[in-house]
N, C-alpha and C positions, 0 to 999 in steps of 0.2 A: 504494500500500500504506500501512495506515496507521501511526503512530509506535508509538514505545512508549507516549508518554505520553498518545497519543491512545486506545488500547486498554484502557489502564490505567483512565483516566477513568471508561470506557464499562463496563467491566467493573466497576468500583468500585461507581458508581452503580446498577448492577443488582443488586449481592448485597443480602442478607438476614443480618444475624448477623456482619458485619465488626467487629474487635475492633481500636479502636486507643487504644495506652495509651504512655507514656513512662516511664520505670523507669530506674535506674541501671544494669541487665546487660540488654542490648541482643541479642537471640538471632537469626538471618536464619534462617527456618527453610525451605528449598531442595529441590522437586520437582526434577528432573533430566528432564522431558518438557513440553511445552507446557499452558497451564494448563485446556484444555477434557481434558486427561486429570488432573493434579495436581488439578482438583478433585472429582473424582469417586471418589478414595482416602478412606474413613474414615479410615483410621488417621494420615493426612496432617492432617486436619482435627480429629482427636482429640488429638492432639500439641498443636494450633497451639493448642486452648484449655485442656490441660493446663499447660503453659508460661506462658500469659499468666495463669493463677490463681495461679502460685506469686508471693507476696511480692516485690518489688522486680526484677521480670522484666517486660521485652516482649517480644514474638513479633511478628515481622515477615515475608510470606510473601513467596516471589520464586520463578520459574519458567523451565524454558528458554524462548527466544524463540520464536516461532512458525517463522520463518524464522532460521534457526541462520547458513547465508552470509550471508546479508544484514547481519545484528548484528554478524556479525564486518568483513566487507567495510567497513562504516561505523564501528567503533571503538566499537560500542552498550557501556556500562559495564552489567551486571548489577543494576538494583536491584529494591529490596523494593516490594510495591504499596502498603502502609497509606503509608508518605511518602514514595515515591520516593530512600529512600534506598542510596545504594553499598553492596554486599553486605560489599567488603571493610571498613568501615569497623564493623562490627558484632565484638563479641567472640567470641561465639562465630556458627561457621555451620553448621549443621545440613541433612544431606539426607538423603530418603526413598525406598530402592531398592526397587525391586518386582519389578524382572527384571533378569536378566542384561545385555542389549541396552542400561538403562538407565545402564551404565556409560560411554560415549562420552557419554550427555547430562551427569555429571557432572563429566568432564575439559572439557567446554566450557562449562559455569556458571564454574570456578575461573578458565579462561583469560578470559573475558568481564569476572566480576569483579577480573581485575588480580591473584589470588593465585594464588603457584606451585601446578603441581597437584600436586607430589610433596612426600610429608609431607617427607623430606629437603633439598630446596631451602626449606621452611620454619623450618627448624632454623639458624639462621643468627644468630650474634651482632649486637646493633645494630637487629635489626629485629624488631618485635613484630607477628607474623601472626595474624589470627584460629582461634580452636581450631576443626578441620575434623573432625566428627563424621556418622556416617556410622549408620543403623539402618533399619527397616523389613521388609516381608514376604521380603526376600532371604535376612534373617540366619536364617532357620526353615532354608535349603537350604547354601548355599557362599557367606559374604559374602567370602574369601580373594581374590580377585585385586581386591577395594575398597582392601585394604590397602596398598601403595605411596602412595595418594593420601590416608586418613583417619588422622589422630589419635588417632582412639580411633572403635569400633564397638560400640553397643551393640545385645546378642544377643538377639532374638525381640521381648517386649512391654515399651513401653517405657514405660507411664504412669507408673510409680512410680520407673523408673528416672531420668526426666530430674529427678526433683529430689535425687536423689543425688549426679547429672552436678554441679547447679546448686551441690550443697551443697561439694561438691570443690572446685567451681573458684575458688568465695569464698575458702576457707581454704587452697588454695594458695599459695607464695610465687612460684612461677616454673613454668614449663611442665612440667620434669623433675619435679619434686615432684607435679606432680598426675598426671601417666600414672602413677607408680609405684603415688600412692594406689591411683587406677584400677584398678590389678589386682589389687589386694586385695579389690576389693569383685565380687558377683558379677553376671557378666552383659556385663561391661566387657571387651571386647577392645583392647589395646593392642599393633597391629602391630609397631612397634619393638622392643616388650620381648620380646610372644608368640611372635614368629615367626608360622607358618603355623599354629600350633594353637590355634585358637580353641575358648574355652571355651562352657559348656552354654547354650543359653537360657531368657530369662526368662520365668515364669510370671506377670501380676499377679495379684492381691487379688480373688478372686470378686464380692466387694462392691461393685469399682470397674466393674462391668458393667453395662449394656452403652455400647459404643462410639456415639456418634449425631452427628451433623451438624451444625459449627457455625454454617456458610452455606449458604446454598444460591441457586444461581443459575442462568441461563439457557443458561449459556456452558460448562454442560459435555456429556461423551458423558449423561450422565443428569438433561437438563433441569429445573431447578426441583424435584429431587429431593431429600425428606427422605430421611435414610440412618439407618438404626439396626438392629443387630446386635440379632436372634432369638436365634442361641447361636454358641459360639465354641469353633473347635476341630473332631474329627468323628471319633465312635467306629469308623468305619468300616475295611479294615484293605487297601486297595486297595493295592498292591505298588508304585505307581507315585506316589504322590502324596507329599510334606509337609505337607501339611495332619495328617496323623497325630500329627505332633512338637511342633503345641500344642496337645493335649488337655487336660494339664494334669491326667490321669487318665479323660480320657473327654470328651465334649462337653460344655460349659458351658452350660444351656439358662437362658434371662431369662423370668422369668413374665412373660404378659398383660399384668398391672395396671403392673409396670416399664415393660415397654416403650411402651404405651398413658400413660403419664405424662410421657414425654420429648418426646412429639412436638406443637411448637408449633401454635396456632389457625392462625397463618396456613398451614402445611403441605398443602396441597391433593393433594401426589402423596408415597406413602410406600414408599420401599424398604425389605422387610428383608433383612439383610446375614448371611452367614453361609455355615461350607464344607459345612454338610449342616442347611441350614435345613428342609427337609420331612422330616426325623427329628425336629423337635419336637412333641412330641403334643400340644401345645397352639396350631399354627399354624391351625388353621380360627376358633378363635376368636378371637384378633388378629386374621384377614381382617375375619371379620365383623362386629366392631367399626371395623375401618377402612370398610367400604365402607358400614355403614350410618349414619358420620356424613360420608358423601359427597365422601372418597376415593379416587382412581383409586391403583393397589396396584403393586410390583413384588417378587419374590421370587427370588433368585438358588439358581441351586445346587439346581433341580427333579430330583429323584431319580424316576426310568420307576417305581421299584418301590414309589413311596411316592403315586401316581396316583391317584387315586378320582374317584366321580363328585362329591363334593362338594366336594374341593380344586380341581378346573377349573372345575365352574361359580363357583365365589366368583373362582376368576382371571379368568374369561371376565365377569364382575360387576364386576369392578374394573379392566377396559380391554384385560386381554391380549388379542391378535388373533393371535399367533404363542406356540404351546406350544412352548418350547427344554427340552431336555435331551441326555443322554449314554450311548451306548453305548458308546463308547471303544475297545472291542477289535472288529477289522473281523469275525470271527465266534464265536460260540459258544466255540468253542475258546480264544479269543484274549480271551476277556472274564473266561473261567473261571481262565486262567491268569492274570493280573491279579487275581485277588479283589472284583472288579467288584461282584457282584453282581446285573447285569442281566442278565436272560432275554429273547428272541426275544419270550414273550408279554409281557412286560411294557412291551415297545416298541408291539406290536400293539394292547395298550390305550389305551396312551397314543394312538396315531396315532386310534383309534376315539373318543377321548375329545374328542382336535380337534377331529374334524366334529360329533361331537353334541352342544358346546356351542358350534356358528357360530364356530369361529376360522377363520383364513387357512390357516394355515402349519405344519405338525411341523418344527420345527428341529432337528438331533440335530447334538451334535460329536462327533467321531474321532479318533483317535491311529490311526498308520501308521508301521508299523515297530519294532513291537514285538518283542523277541526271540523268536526262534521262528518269526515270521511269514512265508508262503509266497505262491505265487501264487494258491495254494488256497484262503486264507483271503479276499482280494480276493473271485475269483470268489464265493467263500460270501457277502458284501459285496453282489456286484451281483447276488445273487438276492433276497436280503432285501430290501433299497433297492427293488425292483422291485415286492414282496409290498408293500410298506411306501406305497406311491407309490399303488398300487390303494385302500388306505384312506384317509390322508389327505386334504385339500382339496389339499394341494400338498406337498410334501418337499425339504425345504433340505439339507444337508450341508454340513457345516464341518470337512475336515479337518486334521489338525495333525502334524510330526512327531514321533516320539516322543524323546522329550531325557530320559535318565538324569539325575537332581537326586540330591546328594549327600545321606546323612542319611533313605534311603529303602531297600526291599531292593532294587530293581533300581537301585543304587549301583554304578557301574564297568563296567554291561552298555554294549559297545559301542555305535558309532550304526550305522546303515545307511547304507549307500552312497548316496550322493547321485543314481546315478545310477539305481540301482534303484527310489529314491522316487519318483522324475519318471518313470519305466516307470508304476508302479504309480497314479498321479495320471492318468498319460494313460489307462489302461487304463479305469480309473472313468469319467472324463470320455465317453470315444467310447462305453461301454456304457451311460450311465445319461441321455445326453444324449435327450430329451422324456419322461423318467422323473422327475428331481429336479435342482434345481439343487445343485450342485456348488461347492465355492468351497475353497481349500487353501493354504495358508502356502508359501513357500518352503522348500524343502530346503537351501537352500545355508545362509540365514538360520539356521534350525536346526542346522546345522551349527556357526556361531559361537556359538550359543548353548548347544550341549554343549562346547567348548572351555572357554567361559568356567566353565559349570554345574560341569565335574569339574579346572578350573583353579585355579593358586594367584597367588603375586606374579606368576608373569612371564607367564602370560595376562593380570594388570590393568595391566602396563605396556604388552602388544598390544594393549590395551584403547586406551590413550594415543596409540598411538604413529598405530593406523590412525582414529582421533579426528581427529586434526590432520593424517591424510591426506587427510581428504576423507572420510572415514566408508562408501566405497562397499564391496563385497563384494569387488572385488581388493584395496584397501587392509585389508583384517579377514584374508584368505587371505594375505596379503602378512608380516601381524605375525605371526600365529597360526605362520605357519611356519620364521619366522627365531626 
């Protein structure tokens, strides 16, 4: 297997857009998941070169290890990739949460880098710890069980905020002086002081949009991909999602000639980024700008009901060979109750639209165990899938279960039984098996991750506690329950 420093190397010398700078405030700014997912995060990436444009700031990136035992087992010290430098030896450290799950990778970044992981064990006379700040797409939902472990949490969007953070921390005299500031100003969540009530999040500056890509390399889930956000946010009013809470008054849409401005000569392959990207009425002609200076395209976040025949052929133009999208609710019933918005036909188009621009694959993802949901709703499930399966070239399935996220209306709505979900998983599987492939998350997994989703402090100390047990599914059922 190979070192750290050997990866690090290898990985170094393959980016594109690495920034390295030396500055008197030293920032480690910290993925909590191995770096082939950390770098496929805009907002990770949009940070790293926000930070390093502020005056007298370096941003320095570091990631959990690939192999988490192994790093531990061997005494691996946590550093940064631009110098190889110790994470704890940086003033402040900075990490970027994206899910819930993501919280055990951040109690093993602090233990790695040698700092306690409880804001309290850092509070300590005599000894000067680095400031542990904690933001990202989590804080849109419940960032509350982070809070035992961060110093302060900054809420939603955070480009304008970090130089607030930055500006704080200069003209503080000592740690207490600056959390206090901190709560004064808005967006800043200060566990200590807040308690469990975390204040509203932050909207930025329309002006400062869009988000795009400072590196780009080989080595992540979105190979050699440029990343830049279409629009941000999503007028949409789906019962089950946060994406709703940074509208910011509605979807933030980036004109063309923006977007089309960001994106470097060398960029060969371009993603655009965004929670309801095919509600921009101006997406066919950023394709077609992109693929007729001979880029291959990626587009996240394809809406059944926003399907045409000229947004799949410019996809099927720009390299897609598998059309993914979402139905989410397993039937009619269970879509409409959600506010979904997608129709039976507008799945049947899409799956017609696969074959008749030569792709592979209809990908569609699920949600399972929606309130409400029956066996009825299943079987409605494996009649569609069935209809679905006759038109496509091939039909994939991706199902997920359903995890209440706080700051949404289905806020508080129980989960389902874990052992109902694996009925209803089996039942897909043995019915839909030479119909569609099938593929579906753990229920038990999901499980931990509605604990943590509608959890406060003492779900983020379970968080710790089955971290440093071994991180398995009896060590998480083991916290989660004492």
């Amino acid at each position: 297997m190979k070192t750290f420093r050997e990866l690090r190397e290898e990985r170094l010398a393959a980016e594109q857009g690495t920034l390295y700078a030396q500055a008197e405030l030293a920032i480690a700014l910290v993925y909590p998941s191995p770096y082939h997912v950390g770098m496929s995060s805009l907002g990770f990436q949009t940070i790293y070169r926000e930070l390093n444009a502020l005056p007298g700031v370096a941003a320095e990136r570091a990631f959990l290890p690939d192999d988490v035992a192994d790093a531990h087992a061997h005494r691996e010290s946590l550093c940064t990739y631009e110098s190889n430098r110790p994470v704890a030896d940086f003033s402040i450290v900075a990490f970027s949460l994206s899910y819930e799950l993501e919280l055990a990778g951040l109690v093993h970044c602090l233990d790695l880098a040698g700092i306690p992981a409880l804001a309290a064990e850092r509070d300590v006379p005599g000894r000067r710890w680095p400031l542990v700040v904690v933001g990202g797409p989590l804080t849109f939902s419940n960032p509350v069980p982070a809070g035992p472990m961060a110093d302060v949490i900054v809420m939603g969007e955070a480009e304008e905020a970090v130089a607030a953070l930055v500006h704080a921390f200069r003209d503080s005299s000592d740690k207490r002086t600056l959390l206090e500031t901190l709560t004064k100003l808005p967006g800043f969540f200060v566990p200590a002081i807040h308690g469990e009530q975390a204040p509203t999040v932050l909207a930025t500056n329309n002006a400062r949009l869009p988000a795009f890509s400072q590196i780009i390399t080989p080595h992540t889930e979105l190979a050699d991909m440029f990343l830049i956000e279409a629009a941000r946010g999503c007028s949409r009013i789906c019962t089950y999602c946060v994406m709703r809470r940074s509208t910011n008054g509605g979807m933030r849409k980036v004109e063309p000639d923006q977007v089309l401005a960001k994106i470097p000569e060398h960029a060969r392959r371009v993603g655009l980024v965004g929670a309801a990207v095919t509600d921009h009425p101006r997406l066919p002609a950023i394709l077609r700008a992109l693929i007729d200076s001979g880029r291959a395209i990626g587009v996240s976040s394809l809406r059944a009901d926003r399907l045409d025949d000229e947004l799949v052929g410019l996809l099927a133009a720009g390299g897609y060979r598998t059309l993914t999208t979402a139905s989410d609710g397993a039937s009619q019933r269970m879509r409409d109750e959600i506010r979904r918005g997608t129709s039976e036909e507008h799945l049947r188009n899409a799956a017609r639209l696969c074959r008749a621009h030569g792709m592979t694959a209809l990908k569609l993802y699920m949600i399972l165990g929606l309130p409400g949901e029956t066996m009825a709703d299943i079987d409605d499930l494996i009649r569609f899938a069935k209809e679905l399966a006759g038109i496509a070239p091939r039909l994939i399935i991706t199902a997920a279960s359903f995890v209440a996220k706080r700051n949404t209306p289905l806020d508080g709505s129980p989960f389902e039984d874990v052992a109902v979900l694996e009925a209803r998983l089996a039942r897909l599987r043995t019915a839909l098996r030479g119909h569609a492939k099938l593929s579906g998350d753990s229920p038990k997994w999901a499980w931990v991750e509605y604990r943590l989703a509608q959890g406060g402090f003492a779900e983020g100390l379970a968080a710790l506690a089955a971290a440093r047990a071994g991180g398995g599914f009896a060590a998480w059922k083991s916290a989660l329950r004492d």
